[in-house]
N, C-alpha and C positions, 0 to 999 in steps of 0.2 A: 646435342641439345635434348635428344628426347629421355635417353637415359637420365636427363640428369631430371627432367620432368616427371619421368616414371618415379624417380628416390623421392622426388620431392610428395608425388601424391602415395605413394607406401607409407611416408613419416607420416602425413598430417594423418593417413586413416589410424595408424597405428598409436598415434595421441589422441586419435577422437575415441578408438576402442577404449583404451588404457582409463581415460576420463570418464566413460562413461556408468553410471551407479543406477540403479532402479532410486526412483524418487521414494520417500518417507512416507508412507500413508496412515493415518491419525487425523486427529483434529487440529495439531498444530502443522500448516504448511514448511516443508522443507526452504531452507534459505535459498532458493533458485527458484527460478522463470519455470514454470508448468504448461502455461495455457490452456491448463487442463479444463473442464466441464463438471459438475457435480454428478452428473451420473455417468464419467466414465472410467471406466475401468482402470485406467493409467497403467496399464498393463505394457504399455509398446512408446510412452514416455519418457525422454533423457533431462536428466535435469541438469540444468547451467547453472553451477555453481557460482553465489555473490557471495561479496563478502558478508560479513556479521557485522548486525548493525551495533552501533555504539553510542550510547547516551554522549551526549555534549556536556562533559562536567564544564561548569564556569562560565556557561554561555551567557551574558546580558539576558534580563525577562525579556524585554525590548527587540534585540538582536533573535530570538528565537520566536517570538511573536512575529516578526516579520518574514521570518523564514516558513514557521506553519503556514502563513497565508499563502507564501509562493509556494509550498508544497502541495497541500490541501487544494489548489487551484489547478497545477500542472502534474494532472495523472495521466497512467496508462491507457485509461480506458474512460470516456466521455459521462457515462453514470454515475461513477464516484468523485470525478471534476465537480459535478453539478454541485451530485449531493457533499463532499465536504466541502466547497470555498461556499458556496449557503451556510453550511451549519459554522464555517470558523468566521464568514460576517455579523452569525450571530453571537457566539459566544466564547471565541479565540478570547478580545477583549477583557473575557472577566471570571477569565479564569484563574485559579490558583498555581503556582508553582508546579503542584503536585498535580495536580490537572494536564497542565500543558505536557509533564515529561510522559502520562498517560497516552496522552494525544500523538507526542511525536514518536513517540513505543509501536501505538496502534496503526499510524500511516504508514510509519517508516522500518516496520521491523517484518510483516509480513512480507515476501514477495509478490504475493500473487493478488492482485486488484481484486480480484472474483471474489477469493475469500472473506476481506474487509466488506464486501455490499452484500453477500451472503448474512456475515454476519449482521448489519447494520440494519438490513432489511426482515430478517428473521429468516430466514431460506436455510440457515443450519446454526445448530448450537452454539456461542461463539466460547472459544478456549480460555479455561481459567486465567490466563495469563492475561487474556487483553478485558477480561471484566471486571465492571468499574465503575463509577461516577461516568467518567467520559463515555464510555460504550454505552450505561445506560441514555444518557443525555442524546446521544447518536441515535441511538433507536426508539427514541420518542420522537425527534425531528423527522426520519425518514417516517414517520407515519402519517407527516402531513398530516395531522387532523384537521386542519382549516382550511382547505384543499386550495394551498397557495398553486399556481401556476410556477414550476421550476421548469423550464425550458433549455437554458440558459446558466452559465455560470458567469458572477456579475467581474465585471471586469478589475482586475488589479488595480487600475489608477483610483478606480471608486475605493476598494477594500483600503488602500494606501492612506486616502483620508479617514476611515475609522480605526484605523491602530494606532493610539497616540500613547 
């Protein structure tokens, strides 16, 4: 039994060796989980590779509009919950086609949550690929000029009643 425990943790190290890559450092984040920080070094970093994300050809407006809600709602990380199910109660709704595939480019194609509130916030430059109508629209609302109270991300049943 132990022998066959010892084969078994040699494999798995020898698969995590095998998989493991230095992450991509640039402006555009690598398709994998980081958890990295803006000021570090990523030097000692393994990235988990995800798949590529994939536009939904043929999607319903409707059927994708309710999917940004639940997306835009259920993030990684409590910051960008807030700030995108706020910003798609505001303007998911009335957006254009071309808009929306922006939108679900820019939630759904980064991995790493940091980067998207980075950008959203102005904390780093954000990459030619996700600038836009949508990202500037994003980064006018994370400015809060009206110094709304965002605590809170409003709940799904509510958002539910304004996507019609």
């Amino acid at each position: 039994m132990l022998t066959v425990l010892l084969a078994i943790a040699k494999l798995v190290t020898r698969v995590c060796l095998a998989t493991w890559r230095p992450t991509v450092t640039g402006m555009v984040s690598a398709r994998g989980y980081r958890g990295d920080a803006p000021q570090d070094t990523r030097g000692d970093l393994i990235e988990i590779p995800l798949p590529p994300w994939e536009e939904r050809v043929g999607e319903p407006i409707e059927v994708k509009k309710r999917r940004l809600l639940y997306e835009s709602r259920k993030r990684g990380m409590l910051e960008n919950c807030i700030l995108l199910s706020l910003f798609a109660k505001q303007y998911l709704n009335t957006m254009s086609e071309n808009q929306l595939q922006q939108y679900d480019r820019l939630i759904n194609e980064p991995s790493n949550d940091w980067d998207i509130y980075y950008w959203a916030t102005g904390a780093q430059p954000t990459p030619d690929v996700y600038q836009g109508e949508v990202m500037d629209m994003l980064k006018e609302f994370a400015k809060n000029r009206d110094q709304e109270q965002r605590l809170d991300a409003p709940s799904l049943e509510y958002l539910e009643k304004e996507i019609h």
